[in-house]
N, C-alpha and C positions, 0 to 999 in steps of 0.2 A: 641395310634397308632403311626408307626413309621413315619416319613416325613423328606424329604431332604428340606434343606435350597435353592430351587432352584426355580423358575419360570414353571411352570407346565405347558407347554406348547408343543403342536405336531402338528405340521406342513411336512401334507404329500405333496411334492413340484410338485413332477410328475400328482399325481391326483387332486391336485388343493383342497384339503379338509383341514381343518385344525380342531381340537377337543381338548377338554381339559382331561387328566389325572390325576388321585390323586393319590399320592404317600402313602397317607391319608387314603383308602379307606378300610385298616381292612382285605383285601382279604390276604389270604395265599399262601405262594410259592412267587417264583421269581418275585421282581417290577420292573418294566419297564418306561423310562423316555426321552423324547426326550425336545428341547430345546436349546435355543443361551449360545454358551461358547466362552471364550477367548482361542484362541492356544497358549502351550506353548511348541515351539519347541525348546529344548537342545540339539543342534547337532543331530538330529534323533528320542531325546528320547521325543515321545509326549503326553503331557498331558494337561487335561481340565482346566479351573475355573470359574465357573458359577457367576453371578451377586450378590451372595452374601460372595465370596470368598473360596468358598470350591471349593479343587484340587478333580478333576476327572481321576483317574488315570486309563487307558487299560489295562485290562490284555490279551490281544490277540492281534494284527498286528493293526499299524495303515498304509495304504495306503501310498506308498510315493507320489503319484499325489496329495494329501494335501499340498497347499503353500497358508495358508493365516492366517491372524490375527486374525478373527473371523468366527465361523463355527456353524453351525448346526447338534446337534448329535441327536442319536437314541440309546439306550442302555439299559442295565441291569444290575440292583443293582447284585454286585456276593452277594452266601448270607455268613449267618454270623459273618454279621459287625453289631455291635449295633446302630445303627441310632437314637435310642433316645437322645443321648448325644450330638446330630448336630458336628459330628467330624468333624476337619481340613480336611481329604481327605477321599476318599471312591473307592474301589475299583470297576472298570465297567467292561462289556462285550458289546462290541458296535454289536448293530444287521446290523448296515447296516452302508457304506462309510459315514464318516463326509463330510458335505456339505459347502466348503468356501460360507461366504454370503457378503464378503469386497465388499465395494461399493464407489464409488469417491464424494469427498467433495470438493470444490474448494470457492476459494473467487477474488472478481473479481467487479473490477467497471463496472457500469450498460452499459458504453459509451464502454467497450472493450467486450461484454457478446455476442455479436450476435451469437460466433456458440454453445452458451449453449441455445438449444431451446426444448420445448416440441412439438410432432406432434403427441401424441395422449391421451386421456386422461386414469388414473388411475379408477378402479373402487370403489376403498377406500381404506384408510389407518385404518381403524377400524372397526370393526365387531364383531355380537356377538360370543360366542366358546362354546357350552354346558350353563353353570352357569354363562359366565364372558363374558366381553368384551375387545375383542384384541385391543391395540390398543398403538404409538409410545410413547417408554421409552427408558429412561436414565440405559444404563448400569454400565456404569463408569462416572467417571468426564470426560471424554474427550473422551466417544464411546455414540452414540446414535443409536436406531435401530429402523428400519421403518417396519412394515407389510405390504405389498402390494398386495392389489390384484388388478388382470388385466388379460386382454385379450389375449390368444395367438390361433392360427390355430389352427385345430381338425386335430392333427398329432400320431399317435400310436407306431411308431417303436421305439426303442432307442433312434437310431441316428438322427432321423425326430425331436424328440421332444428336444433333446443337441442342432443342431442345429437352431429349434427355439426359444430355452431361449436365447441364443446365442444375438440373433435379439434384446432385448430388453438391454435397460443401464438407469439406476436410478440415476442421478447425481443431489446432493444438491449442492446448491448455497446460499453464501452470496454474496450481494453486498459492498461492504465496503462504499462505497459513501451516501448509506441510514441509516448507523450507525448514530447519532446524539450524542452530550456531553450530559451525564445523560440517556440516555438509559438504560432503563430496561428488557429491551426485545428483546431478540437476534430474529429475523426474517431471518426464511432460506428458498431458495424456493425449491420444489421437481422437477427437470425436466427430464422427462419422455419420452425419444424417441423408435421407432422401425424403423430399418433399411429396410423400405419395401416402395414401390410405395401407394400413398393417399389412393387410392380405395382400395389396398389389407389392407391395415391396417384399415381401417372401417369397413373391413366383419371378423375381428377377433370378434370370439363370445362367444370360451370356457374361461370359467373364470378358473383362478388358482391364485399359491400364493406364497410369499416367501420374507424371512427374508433378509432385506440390512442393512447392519451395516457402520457407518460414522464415521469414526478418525478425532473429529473437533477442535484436540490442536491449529492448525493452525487458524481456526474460532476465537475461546474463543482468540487467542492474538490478533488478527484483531480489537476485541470487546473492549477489555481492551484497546488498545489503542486509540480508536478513541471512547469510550463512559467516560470513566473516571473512570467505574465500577471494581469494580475486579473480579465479576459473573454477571452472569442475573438474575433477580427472575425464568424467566421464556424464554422456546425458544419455538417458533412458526414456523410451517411448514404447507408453502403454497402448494397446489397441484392442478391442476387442476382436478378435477373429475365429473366423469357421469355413475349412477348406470346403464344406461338402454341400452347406447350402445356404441361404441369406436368412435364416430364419436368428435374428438374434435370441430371443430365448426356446433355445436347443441346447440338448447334451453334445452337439457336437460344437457350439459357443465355448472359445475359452478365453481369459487373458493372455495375452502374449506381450512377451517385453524384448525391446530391441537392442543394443546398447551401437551406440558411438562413443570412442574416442576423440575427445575432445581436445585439439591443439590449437595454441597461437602463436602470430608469427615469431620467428628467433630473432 
């Protein structure tokens, strides 16, 4: 059977569902694949590379409202490319706009951090998807990506629903001051805000979901120098979370920590 070298992963961002695909699956006719890629934009000319180095190349328009590092596609194997040989690139038809999913990473001693604050909580950063479970990896050496889910208003229109993604910002944090010499363990925390009044943001109830990606060169040298490491074994991501409702302080509020394995290339 044929399979792409890629992360089989669909993530429907508006309805809040996410599901798994096999590229694997034996069916005939045109395969379809959605999934976090790295952009690579050459003056205009834009094209994919998925998490295990294969170029995803358009062959129909890509959106100029696209400006980011890392995005979310949705597309279609064009056919007769042989994929049993896991080639360098493969040519696509994208079914729907690539989705920027760039996210803000910062590093920050704990005594200057007050306006990095969470005001409400995550519903988890892991979940199961079909057969698997989703949940935060290592794309590269120096990009990490979070699955989130969370809470937003029960909004229908377009622009109702732009607008309220809009509301919401996923900012990782290290503290540099909690590094210690001989750490092993990069510890990042997830903070979580929505720009809305207490009470409105506690009657948020639809759940949805969506890929954030974290450019953490800046991290890893913070790390290196103030642990003495030249990697982590492993990085950990703190979250605040509560499956049952948005109210972050609630008995059903807890810490939740995530771990990755962290590798670089051989």
């Amino acid at each position: 059977m044929k399979q792409l070298k890629l992360m089989v992963l669909t993530l429907t961002l508006l309805m809040g569902t996410m599901f798994t695909s096999c590229m694997d699956s034996g069916e005939s006719g045109p395969q379809q694949w959605a999934g976090v890629v790295k952009v690579n934009d050459r003056m205009g000319y834009v094209t994919f590379t998925d998490a295990a180095g294969t170029e995803l190349i358009p062959t129909n328009t890509i959106p100029v409202t696209l400006n980011a590092r890392m995005a979310y596609i949705y597309c279609q194997v064009d056919e007769g490319q042989d994929l049993s040989t896991n080639p360098k690139s493969i040519k696509i038809t994208l079914l729907a706009d690539p989705t920027g999913i760039d996210a803000t990473a910062i590093t920050t001693p704990k005594v200057e951090s007050s306006d990095v604050t969470t005001n409400a909580p995550v519903g988890s950063l892991s979940f199961a998807s079909g057969y698997s479970t989703v949940a935060p990896f290592q794309f590269s050496e120096n990009t990490i990506v979070l699955p989130v889910l969370y809470r937003v208003k029960n909004v229908t229109t377009t622009e109702d629903i732009k607008n309220e993604l809009a509301k919401h910002t996923f900012t990782l944090v290290c503290y540099t001051d909690d590094i210690k010499s001989g750490d092993t363990i990069l510890k990042l925390y997830l903070r979580y805000k929505v720009e809305d009044e207490p009470a409105a943001i506690a009657e948020r109830a639809t759940r949805t979901s969506s890929f954030k990606a974290y450019e953490i060169s800046q991290i890893l040298r913070e790390y290196t120098l103030k642990s003495g490491q030249t990697k982590p074994a492993k990085i950990t991501i703190v979250a605040q979370q509560n499956e049952y409702n948005n109210k972050l302080e609630d008995t059903s509020t807890i810490e939740k920590v995530y771990e990755i394995e962290y590798k670089t290339a051989e």
